[in-house]
TORVEX-565985 format. One line per 10 residues: number of its first residue (from 0); their letters; for each residue x negated, y negated, z negated of C-alpha. Coordinates in nm, 3 decimals. Each point is the difference from the previous one (the first is absolute). Layout:
TORVEX-565985
NUM) a) X,Y,Z; ...
//
This chain:
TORVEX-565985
0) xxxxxxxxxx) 4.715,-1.876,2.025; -0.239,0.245,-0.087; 0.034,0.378,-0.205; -0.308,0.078,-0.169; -0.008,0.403,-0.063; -0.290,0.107,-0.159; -0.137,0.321,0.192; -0.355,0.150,-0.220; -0.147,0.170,0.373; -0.305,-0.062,-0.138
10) xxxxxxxxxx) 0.024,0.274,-0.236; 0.143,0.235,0.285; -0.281,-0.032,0.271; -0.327,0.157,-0.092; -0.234,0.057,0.250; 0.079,0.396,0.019; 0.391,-0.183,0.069; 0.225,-0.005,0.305; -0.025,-0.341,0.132; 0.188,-0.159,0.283
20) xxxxxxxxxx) -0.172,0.118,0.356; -0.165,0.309,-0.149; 0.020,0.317,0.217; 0.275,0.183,-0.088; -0.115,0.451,0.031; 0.223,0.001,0.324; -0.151,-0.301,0.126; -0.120,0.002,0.387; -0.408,-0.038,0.079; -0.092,-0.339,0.050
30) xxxxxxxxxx) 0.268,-0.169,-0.307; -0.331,0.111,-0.232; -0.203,-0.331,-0.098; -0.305,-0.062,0.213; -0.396,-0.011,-0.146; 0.007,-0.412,-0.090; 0.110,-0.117,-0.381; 0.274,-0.275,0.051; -0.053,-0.400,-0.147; 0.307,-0.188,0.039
40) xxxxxxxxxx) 0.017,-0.380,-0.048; 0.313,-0.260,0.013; -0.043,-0.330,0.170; 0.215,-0.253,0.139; -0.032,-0.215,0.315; 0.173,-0.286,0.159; 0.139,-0.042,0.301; 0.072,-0.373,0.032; 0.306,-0.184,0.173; 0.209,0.285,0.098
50) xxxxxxxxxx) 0.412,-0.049,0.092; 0.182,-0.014,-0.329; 0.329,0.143,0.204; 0.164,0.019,-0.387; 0.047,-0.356,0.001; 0.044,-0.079,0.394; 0.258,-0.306,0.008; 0.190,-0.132,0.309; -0.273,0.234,0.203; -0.313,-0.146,-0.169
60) xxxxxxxxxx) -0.273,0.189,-0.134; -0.200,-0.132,-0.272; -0.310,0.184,-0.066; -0.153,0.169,-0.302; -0.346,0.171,-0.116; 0.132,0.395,-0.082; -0.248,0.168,-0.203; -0.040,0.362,0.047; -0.099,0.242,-0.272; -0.233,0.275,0.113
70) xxxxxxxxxx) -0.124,0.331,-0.143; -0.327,0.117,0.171; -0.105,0.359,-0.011; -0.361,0.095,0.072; -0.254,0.265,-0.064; -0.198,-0.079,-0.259; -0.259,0.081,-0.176; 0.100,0.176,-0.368; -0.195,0.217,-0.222; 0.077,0.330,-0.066
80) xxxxxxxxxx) 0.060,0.005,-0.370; 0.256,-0.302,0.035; 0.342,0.081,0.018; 0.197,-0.121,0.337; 0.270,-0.056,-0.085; 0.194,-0.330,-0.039; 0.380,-0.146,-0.130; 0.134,-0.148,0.314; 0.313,-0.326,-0.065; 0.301,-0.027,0.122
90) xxxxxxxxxx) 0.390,-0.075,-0.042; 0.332,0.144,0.216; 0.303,-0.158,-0.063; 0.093,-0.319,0.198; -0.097,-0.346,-0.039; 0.303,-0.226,-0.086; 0.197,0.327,-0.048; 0.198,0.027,-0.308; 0.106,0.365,0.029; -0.335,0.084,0.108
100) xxxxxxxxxx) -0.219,-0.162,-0.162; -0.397,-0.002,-0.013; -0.156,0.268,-0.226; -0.406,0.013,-0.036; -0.157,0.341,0.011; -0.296,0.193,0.041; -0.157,0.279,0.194; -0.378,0.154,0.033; -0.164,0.044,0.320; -0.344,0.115,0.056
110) xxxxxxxxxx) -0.212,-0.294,0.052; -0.261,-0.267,-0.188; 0.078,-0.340,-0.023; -0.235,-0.208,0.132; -0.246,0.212,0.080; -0.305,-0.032,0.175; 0.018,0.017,0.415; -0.142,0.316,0.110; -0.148,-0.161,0.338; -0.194,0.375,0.119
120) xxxxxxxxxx) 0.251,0.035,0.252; -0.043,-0.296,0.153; 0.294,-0.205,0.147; 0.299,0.195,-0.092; 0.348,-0.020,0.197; 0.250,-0.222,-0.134; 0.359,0.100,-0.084; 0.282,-0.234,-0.037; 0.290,0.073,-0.161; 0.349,-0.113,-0.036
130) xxxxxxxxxx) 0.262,0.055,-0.231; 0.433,0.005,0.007; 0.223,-0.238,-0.068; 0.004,-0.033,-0.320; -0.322,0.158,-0.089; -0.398,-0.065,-0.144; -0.312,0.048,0.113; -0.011,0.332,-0.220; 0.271,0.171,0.127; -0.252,0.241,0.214
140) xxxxxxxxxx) -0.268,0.053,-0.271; -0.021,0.370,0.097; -0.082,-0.099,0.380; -0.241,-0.283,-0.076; -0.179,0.163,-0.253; -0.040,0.314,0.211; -0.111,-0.184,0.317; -0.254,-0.251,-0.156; -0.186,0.400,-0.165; -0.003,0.069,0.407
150) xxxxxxxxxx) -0.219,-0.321,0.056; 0.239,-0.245,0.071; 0.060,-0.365,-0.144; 0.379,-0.039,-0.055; 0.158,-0.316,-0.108; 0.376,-0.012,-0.076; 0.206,-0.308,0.052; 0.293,-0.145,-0.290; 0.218,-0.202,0.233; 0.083,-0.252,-0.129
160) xxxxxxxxxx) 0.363,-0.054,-0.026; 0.047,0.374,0.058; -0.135,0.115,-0.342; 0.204,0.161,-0.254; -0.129,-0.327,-0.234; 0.019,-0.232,0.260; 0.327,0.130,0.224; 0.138,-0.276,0.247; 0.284,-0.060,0.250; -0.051,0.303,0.328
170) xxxxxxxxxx) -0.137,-0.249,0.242; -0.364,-0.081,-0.174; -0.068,0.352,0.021; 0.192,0.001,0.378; -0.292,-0.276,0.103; -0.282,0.067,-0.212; -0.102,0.382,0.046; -0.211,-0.058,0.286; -0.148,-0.297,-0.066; -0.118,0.090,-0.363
180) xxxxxxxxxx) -0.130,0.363,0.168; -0.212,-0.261,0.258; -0.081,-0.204,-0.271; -0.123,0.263,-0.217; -0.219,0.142,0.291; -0.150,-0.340,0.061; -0.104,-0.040,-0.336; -0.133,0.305,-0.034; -0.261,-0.030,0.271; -0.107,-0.348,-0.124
190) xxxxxxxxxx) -0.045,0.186,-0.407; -0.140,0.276,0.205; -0.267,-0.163,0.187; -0.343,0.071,-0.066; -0.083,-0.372,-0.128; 0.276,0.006,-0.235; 0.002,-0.047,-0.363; 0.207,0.244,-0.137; 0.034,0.358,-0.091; 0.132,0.073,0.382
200) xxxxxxxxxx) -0.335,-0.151,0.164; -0.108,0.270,0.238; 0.239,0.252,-0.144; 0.265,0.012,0.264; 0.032,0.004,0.324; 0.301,-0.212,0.124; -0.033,0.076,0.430; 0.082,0.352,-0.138; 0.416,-0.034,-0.171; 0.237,0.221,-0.065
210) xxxxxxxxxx) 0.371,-0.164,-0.108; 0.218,0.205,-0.219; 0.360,-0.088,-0.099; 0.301,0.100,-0.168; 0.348,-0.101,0.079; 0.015,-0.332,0.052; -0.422,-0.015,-0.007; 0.081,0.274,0.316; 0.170,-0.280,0.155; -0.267,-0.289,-0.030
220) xxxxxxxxxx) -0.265,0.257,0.109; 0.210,0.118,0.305; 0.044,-0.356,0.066; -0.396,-0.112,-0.059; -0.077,0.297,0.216; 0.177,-0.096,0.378; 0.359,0.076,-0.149; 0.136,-0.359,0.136; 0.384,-0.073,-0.146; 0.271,-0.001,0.187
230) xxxxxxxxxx) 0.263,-0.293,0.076; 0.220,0.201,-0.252; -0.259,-0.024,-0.260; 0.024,-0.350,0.063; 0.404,-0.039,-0.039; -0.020,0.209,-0.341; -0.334,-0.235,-0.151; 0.219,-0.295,0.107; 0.304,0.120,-0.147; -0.201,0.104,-0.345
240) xxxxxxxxxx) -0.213,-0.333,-0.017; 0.260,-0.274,0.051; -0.079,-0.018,0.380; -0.382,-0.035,-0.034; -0.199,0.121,0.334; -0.354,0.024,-0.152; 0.024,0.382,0.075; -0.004,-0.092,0.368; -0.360,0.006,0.056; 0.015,0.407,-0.110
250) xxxxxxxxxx) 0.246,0.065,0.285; -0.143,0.189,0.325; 0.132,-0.291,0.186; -0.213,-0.293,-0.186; -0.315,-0.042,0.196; -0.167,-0.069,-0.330; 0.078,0.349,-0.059; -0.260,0.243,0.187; -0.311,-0.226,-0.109; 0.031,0.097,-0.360
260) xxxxxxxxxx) -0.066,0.348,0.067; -0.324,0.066,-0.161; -0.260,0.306,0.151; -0.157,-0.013,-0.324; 0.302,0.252,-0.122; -0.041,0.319,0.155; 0.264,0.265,-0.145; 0.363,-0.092,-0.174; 0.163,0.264,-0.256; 0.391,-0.089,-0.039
270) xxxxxxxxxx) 0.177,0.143,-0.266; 0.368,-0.003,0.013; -0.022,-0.347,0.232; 0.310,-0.184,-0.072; 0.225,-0.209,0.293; 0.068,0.221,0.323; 0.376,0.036,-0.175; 0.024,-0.327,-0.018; -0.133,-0.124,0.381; -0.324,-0.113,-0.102
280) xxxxxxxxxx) -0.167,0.147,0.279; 0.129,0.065,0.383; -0.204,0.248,0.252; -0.193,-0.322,0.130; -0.154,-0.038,-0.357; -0.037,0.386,-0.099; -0.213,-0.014,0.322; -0.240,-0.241,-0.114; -0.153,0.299,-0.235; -0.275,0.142,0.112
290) xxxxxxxxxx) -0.252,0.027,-0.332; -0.006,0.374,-0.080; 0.299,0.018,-0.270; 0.107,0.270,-0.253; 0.381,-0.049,-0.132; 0.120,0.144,-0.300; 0.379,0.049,-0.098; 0.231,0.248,-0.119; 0.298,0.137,0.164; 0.253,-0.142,-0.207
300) xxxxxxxxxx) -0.132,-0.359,-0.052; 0.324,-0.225,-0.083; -0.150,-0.356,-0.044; -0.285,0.031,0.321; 0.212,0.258,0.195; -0.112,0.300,0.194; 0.119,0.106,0.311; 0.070,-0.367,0.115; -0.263,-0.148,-0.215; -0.346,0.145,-0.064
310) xxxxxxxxxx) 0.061,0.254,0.270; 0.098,-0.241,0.219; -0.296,-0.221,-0.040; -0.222,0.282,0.054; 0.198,0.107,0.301; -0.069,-0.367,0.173; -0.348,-0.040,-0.105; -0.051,0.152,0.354; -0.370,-0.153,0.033; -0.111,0.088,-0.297
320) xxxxxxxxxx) -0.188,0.344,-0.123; 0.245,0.079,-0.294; 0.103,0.289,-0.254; 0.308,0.005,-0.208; -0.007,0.189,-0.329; 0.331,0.093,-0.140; 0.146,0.131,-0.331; 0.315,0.186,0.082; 0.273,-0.089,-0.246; -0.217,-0.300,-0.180
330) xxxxxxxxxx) 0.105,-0.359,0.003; -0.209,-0.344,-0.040; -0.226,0.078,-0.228; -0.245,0.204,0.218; -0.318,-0.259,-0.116; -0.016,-0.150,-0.369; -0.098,0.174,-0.274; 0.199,0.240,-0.249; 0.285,-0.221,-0.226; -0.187,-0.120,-0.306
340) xxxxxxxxxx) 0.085,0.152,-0.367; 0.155,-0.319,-0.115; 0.255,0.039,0.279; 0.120,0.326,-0.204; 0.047,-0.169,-0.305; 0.339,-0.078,-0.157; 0.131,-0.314,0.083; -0.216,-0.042,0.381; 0.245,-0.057,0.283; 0.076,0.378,0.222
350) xxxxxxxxxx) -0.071,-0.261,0.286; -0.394,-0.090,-0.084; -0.092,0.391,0.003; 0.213,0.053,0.325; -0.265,-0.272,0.140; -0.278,0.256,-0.084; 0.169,0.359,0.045; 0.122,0.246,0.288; 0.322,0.209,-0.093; -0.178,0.253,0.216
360) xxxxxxxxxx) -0.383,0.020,-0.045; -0.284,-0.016,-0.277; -0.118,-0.291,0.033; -0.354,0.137,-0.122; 0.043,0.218,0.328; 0.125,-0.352,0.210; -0.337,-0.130,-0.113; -0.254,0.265,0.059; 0.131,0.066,0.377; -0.037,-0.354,0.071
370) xxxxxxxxxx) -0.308,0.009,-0.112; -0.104,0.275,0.189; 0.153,-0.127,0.334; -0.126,-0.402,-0.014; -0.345,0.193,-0.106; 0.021,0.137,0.315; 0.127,-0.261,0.188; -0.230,-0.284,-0.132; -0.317,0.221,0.074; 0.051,0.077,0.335
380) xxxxxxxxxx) 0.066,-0.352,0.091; -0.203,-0.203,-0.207; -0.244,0.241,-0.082; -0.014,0.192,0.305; -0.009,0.331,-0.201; 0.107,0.330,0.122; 0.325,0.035,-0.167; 0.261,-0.003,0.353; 0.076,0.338,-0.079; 0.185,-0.081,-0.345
390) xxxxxxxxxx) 0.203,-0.243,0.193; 0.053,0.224,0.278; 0.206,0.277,-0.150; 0.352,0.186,0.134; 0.298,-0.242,-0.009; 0.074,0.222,-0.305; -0.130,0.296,-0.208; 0.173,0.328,-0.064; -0.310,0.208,0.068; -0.296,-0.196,-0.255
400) xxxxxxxxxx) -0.127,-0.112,0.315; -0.077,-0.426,-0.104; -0.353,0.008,-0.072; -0.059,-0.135,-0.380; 0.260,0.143,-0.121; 0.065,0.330,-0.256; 0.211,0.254,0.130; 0.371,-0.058,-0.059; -0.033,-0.389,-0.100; 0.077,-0.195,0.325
410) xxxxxxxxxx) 0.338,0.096,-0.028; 0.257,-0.307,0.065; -0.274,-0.193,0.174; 0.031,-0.076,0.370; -0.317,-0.181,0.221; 0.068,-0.162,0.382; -0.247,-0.129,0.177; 0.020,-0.201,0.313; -0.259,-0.190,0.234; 0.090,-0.290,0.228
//
């Protein structure tokens, strides 16, 4: 079932308009855009004869080819009397959802479709992102964009099955996470290569990842990253998928585990990682982090959890190099971008705007400090830029002493940092 409400943005967003990601005038330092004009393409790939664990019968798993729809950010080359700015696509609601149901709607963001590759960088670093459960490749517009201006290709990943169009049974998105972030990465350095025949030939550079994820895209890129599941994680994909064990090669335990570990990825940004609550990880698996790591969360996060959930992952990642960002008093929502104007019209379900909103915080202001702290995060570890001393700032700030940021305006933010 679908609600089409017709929402004229077009006529709201002129250039000289506030668009999604935009610096807000309280904004910390590095949340500005960088020098490069941003492309941004859509393509879809393949990844053939996967585990369809949806339709697992008497424990046998049939395979299936799950396409993946991608949207690639890139800096590009634009001219200077055309307008940037573009009419992004998307839908919240809930597939198969009567009392939610799907409802289209638009949004601007500052980039040029299809643009030409601006390749006077060279190989840029790639940046792989992942979205919640349900969610689109979209939902972080105000990151992507704002990364791929910093000289950075970005591609975001629709799950499949975990889409607000597409939205399946928990234990697709339980199996898949990982394996679509690997995917994803593989297929990026083949597009990527030098030799290759599309707009990506010689424009990234694929030995040089980042992973970013939100909720349940934390998860998969916690997993991907050394984050082995536990035997518990196990008993609860069992219970959820009819008895199916096709998670088991994920566990720490599975020696087909640790192989699948891939040096091309170099740094891992968690947002709001979803599962400690729920036993997906022990100490043995927290352990096997040790990429550097930057977590996310806010204090009062009732779906990931906080003190025995994204705390608590960033208290085991023992070998890893991590920080932990937190919003005092904010929920979930510490990563997608601000709820959309059609979920403010009459007649769209409280429930799809909660998806977007904090009760606590602007999201503007959300957006623009994440920006500024991945911006720093990214470039000292993928760009080996000089930017430790944003990261490296009191635990909190009564004084204006966290570099980047105006007097008065890192109030309700705290910043750990640990090393193994």
């Amino acid at each position: 079932m679908t609600l089409t409400v017709a929402v004229n943005t077009t006529a709201q967003t002129p250039g000289d308009a506030f668009v999604t990601g935009d610096p807000l005038p309280n904004a910390p330092e590095l949340a500005a855009r960088g020098t490069y004009a941003v492309g941004v393409r859509t393509m879809t790939v393949v990844h053939k004869g996967q585990v369809d664990v949806l339709h697992t019968k008497e424990g046998k798993h049939p395979l299936y080819d799950r396409p993946l729809t991608l949207e690639i950010w890139y800096p590009a080359r634009v001219a200077a009397n055309k307008p940037a700015i573009i009419q992004y696509e998307s839908v919240f609601g809930r597939a198969n959802d009567p009392k939610r149901p799907l409802i289209p709607f638009t949004f601007p963001g500052r980039a040029s479709r299809d643009a030409e590759p601006d390749n006077s960088g060279g190989a840029y670093p790639l940046v792989i992102v992942s979205h919640g459960y349900p969610g689109s490749r979209l939902l972080l517009t105000y990151l992507t964009e704002n990364l791929a201006s910093k000289g950075y290709v970005v591609v975001a990943i629709d799950h499949t099955e975990s889409t607000y169009r597409d939205l399946a049974a928990f234990p697709s998105t339980l199996l898949n996470r990982p394996l679509d972030d690997l995917f994803v990465l593989n297929e990026m350095a083949r597009l990527g290569a030098k030799a290759g025949n599309t707009f990506l030939a010689g424009l990234l550079n694929a030995d040089n990842t980042a992973l970013i994820g939100y909720s349940m895209g934390g998860y998969g890129v916690l997993n991907t990253t050394g984050a082995g599941f536990s035997p518990q994680a196990m008993t609860l994909f069992g219970k959820v998928s009819g008895g199916s064990t096709a998670l088991e090669p994920r566990t720490m335990a599975s020696p087909a585990y640790k192989p699948t570990l891939d040096p091309r990825i170099k740094a891992v940004v968690a947002f709001a990682p979803w599962g400690m609550v729920d036993g997906v990880w022990d100490a043995a698996g927290l352990a096997g982090l040790t990429l550097p790591m930057l977590f996310v969360a806010g204090s009062k996060d009732d779906i990931s959890g906080y003190e025995k959930g994204v705390k608590a992952i960033y208290d085991g990642a023992v070998n890893a190099d991590r920080y932990m960002l937190t919003y005092e008093n904010a929920r979930h929502n510490v990563a997608p971008n601000p709820p959309p104007a059609a979920s403010l019209l009459p007649g769209a379900p409280a429930d799809d705007y909660n998806h977007y909103a904090e009760p606590a915080w602007n999201e503007r202001r959300i957006n623009n400090i994440n920006q500024h702290f991945v911006t720093a995060f990214l470039g000292v570890h993928l760009k080996k830029l000089d930017y430790a001393s944003y990261l490296n700032v009191p635990e909190t700030d009564d004084r204006g002493a966290w570099k980047g940021f105006k007097p008065r305006t890192s109030v309700g933010l705290e910043m750990r940092h640990a090393k193994p």
